[in-house]
N, C-alpha and C positions, 0 to 999 in steps of 0.2 A: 368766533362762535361756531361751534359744529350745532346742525341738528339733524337730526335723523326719524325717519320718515318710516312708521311701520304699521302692515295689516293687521293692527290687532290690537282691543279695546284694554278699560282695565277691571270693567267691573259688566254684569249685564243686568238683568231687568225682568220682572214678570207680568203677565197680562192680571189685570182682574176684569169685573164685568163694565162696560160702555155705561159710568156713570157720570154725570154730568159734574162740573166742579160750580159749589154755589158763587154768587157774587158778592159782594160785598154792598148792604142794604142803606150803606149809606151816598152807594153813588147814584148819581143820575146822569144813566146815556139813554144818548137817539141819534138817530141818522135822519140828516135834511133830506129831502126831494130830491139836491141833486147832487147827493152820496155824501156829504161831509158828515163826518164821525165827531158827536163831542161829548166828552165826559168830565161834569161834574162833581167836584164832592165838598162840604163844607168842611172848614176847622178853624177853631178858632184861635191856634197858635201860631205867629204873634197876633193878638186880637187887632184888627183893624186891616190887615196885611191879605193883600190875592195874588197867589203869583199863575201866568197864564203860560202854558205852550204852545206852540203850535206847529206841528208835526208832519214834514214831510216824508214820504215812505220813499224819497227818492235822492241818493249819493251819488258816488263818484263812478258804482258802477254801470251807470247809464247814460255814462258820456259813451265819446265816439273815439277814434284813433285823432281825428283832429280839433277835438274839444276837451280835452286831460286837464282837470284845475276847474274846469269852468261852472261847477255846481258847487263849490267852495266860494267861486269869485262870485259869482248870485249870492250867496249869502252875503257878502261886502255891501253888495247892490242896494241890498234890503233897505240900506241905512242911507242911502240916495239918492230917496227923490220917489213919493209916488202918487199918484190923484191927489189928499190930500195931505203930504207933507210934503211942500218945494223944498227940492236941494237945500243943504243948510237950515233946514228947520227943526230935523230931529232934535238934536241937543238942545236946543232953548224949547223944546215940547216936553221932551223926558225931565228938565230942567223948571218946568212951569207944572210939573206934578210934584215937585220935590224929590226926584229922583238924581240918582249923579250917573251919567252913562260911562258903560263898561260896568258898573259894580251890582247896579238893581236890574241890569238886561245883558245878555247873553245870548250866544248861538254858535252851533257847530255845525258842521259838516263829517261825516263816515263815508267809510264805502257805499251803505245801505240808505240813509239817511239823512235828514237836513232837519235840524230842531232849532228855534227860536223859543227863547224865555225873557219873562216880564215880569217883575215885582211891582204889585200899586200899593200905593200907601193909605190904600181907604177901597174898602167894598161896597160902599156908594153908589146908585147908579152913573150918576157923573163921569167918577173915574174910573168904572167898568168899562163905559160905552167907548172911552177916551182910551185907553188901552186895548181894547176890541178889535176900535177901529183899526189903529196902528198895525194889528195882527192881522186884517182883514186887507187892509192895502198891501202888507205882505204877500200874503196869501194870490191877492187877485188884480193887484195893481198898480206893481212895481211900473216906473217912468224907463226903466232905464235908458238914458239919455246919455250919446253917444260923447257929451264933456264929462260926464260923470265917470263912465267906463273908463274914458283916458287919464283921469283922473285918478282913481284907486289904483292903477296898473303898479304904480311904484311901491305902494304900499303894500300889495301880494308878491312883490319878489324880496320885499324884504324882511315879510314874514318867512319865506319860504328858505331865506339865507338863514335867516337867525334863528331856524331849527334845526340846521344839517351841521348836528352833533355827530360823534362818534358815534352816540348808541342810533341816532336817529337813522344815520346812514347804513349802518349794520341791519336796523330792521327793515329800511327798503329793500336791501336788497335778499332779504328773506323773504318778504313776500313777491321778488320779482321770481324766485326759483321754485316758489312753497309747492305752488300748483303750476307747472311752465304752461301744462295744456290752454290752462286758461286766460282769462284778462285778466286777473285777479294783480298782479305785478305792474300792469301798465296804467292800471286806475286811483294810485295813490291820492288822496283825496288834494293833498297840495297841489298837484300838478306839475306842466313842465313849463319853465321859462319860454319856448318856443309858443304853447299855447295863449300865455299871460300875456305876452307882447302882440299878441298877433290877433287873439280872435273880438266880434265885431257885434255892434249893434245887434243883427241878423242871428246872431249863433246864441246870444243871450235868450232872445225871442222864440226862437225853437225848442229851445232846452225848456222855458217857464212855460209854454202856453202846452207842450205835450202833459211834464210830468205836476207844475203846478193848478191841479183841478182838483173840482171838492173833493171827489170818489177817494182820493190818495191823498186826503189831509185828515187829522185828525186835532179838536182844539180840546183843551183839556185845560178845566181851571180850579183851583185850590184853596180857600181859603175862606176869610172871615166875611160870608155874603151872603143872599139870599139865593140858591140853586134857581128857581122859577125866576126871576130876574136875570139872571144870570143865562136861562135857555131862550128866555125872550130877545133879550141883547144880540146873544148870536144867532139868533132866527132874522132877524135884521140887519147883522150884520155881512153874514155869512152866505144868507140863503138868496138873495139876487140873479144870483151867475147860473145860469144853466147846467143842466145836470151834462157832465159827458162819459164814456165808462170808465172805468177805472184803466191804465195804459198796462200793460203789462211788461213786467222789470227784465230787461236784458239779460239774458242767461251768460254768467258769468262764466261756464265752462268747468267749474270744478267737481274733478272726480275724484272718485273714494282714491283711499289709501290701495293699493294692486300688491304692491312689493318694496320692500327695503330701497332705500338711496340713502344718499348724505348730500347734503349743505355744506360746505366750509366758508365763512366768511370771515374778513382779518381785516384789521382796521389798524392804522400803527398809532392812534391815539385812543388805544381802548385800555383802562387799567385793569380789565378785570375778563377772567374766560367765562363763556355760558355752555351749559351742553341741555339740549332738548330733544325728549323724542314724541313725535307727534303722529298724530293719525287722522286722517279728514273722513270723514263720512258725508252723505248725505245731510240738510236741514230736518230738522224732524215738523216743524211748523210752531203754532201757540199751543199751551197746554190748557186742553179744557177739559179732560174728562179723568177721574179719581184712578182712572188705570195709568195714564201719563202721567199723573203728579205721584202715583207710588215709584215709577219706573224712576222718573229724574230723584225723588227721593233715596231711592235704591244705591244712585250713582253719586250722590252729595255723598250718605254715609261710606259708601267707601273710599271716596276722596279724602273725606276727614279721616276715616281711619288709616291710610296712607300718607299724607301729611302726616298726621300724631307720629306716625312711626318715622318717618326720618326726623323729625325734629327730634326726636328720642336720641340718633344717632348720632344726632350731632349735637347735643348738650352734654354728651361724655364722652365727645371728642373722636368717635369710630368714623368719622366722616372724610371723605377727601374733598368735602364743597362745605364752603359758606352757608348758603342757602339753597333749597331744594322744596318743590312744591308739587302737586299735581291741578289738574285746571278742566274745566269743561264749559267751551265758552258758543254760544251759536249764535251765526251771522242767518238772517234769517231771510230766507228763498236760496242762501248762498251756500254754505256748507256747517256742520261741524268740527270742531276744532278738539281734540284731546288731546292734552301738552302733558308732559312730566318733565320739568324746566328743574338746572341747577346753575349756580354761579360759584364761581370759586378765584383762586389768584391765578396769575399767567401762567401759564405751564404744564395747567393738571388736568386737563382737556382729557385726556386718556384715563386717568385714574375716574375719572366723573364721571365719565361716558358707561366704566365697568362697574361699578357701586349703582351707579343709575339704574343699569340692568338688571343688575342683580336684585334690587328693592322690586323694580318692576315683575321680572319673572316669578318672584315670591310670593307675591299680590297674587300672578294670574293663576300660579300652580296649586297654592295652598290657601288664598283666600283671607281673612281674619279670623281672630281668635274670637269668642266670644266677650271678654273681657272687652278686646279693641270695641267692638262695636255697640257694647251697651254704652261704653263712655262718648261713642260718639252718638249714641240716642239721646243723651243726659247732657250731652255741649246743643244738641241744637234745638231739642225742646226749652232748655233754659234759654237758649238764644231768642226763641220764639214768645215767650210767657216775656222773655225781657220787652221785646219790642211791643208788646200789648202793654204791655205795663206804661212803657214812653211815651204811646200812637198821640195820647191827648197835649204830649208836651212837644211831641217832634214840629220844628218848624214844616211851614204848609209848603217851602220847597223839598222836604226831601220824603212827602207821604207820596 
């Protein structure tokens, strides 16, 4: 896999005036006393069905050099053992709402990030309060219990075996070089076997009581229920714990894109070559105001109309890659990420690299046609009028 690292965007952007962007009138947030964020919204698709989050603003990059894995392996924890669910009770709890675990509850971990989800099978206060709480002993009152930690140890390294695929291994060690300045390569959310094995009681505790506080959580719930029941619930369930400030997230060190490098990375059970070139910027933040949503606006349509244009090239065969795309992805306090990614068979690394270019510097010198871009006005307002049209059918996990 080559990729290649350059100062320079593929599309820009213009100001308009500091207008606010409206909300959406059917949610309902507020913030407790002591900072927890929670956002409401009802829907009644599947009718009877709530499904809940609950959102950590803190990942993998606010571990330490000898805690690597261990805001991943907190998420494990979740599932053992807290005020009130003893060890071994989750599953016949999620199992005594009718739930099957793993399929109706979920969680990950990111870089940036730690999210838990929950499907109930009734908007009920009952099974609100009962899924709540669940969320709420997450949140503030994990056990972790130093059998339980020794416990899951085997079962995070053998997650961590049974992902170091070829591709998986190829993209570590992209992000070990992406940015070298930074930690950004040393904070993979899986972690490292030395850590897994090694860390303790004490280091779990440190890690949940700085970055697990209300100020840095946000609960968010979806579905067929009463919203004012639904804020009442979490004002009781949530609101207890003292306010403390919000921590602030470990500066992962990434800096812009300065000058050209290359990446080479080779793996001998890879079938297939990638070529990417990418450019980091700074986080821009949330977008609130009609001047930032025309700007990202600005940069979708030219993405789409860049996209359209290699898939052109390559449904009449002018192409030396399989696939080819452009991307604008942001890790947020972290950086920006602008990719123009290709895959293609073993060998044509070179050819891909130059076609690549060449698509790209086309973009930056001469821009689109106007043709390209009204059809990429006409893909994403229809894309848009699609998704209003759906809102009332989309299941309440994916609104």
């Amino acid at each position: 896999m080559l990729v290649v690292l350059l100062p320079l965007g593929l599309v820009g952007a213009t100001s308009l005036a500091d207008e606010k962007l409206p909300t959406d009138p059917a949610l309902v947030m507020s913030t407790l006393p002591n900072g927890l964020t929670y956002i409401i919204r009802p829907h009644r698709n599947p009718e009877g069905r709530v499904s809940i989050w609950l959102h950590v603003a803190s990942g993998s990059l606010n571990e330490t050099d000898s805690t690597r894995g261990l805001a991943h392996y907190l998420e494990h924890m979740a599932f053992n053992g807290s005020a009130n669910f003893a060890p071994g009770s989750v599953v016949p709890f999620f199992q005594s709402l009718g739930l099957a675990f793993g399929r109706d509850q979920n969680a990950f971990t990111s870089f940036d990030q730690t999210t838990y989800q929950l499907t109930l099978p009734g908007g009920g206060r009952d099974v609100v309060e009962k899924g709540l709480l669940f969320m709420s002993d997450v949140a503030m009152r994990m056990s972790l219990g130093a059998t339980e930690i020794d416990g899951e140890r085997q079962i995070i390294l053998e997650e961590k075996r049974a992902r170091a695929s070829a591709q998986q291994r190829v993209q570590d060690q992209v992000y070990e070089r992406l940015a070298p300045e930074s930690t950004l390569g040393r904070r993979l959310p899986i972690g490292v076997e030395q850590t897994i094995t090694s860390v303790t009681r004490p280091d779990f505790q440190d890690y949940y009581s700085r970055w697990y506080v209300p100020s840095n959580m946000t609960v968010i719930v979806v579905g067929d229920t009463d919203p004012a029941m639904v804020a009442e619930v979490i004002q009781q369930q949530f609101g207890g714990v003292r306010a403390v400030p919000r921590p602030t997230p470990r500066d992962a060190g990434v800096k812009t894109s300065a000058g050209p490098r290359a990446i080479v990375v080779t793996d001998p059970e890879l079938t297939s070559a990638e070529v990417s070139i990418v450019r980091l910027e700074a986080p821009r933040g949330p977008v609130t105001t009609v001047a930032q949503k025309r700007r990202d606006l600005v940069e979708t349509i030219g993405t789409w109309a860049f996209n359209r244009r290699v898939s052109a090239e390559l449904a009449v065969g002018n192409a030396s890659f399989l696939e080819a795309k452009a991307s604008v992805e942001e890790w947020p306090g972290t950086m920006r990420m602008i990719t123009v990614e290709t895959s293609g068979r073993p060998g044509t690394s070179r050819a891909m690299l130059k076609d690549l270019g060449t698509h790209l510097q086309r973009a930056r010198l001469h821009g689109f046609g106007e043709r390209e871009l009204q059809d990429a006005r006409v893909a994403l307002v229809a894309g848009a009028e699609e998704a209003v049209r759906r809102e009332a059918t989309r299941p309440a996990r994916e609104v």
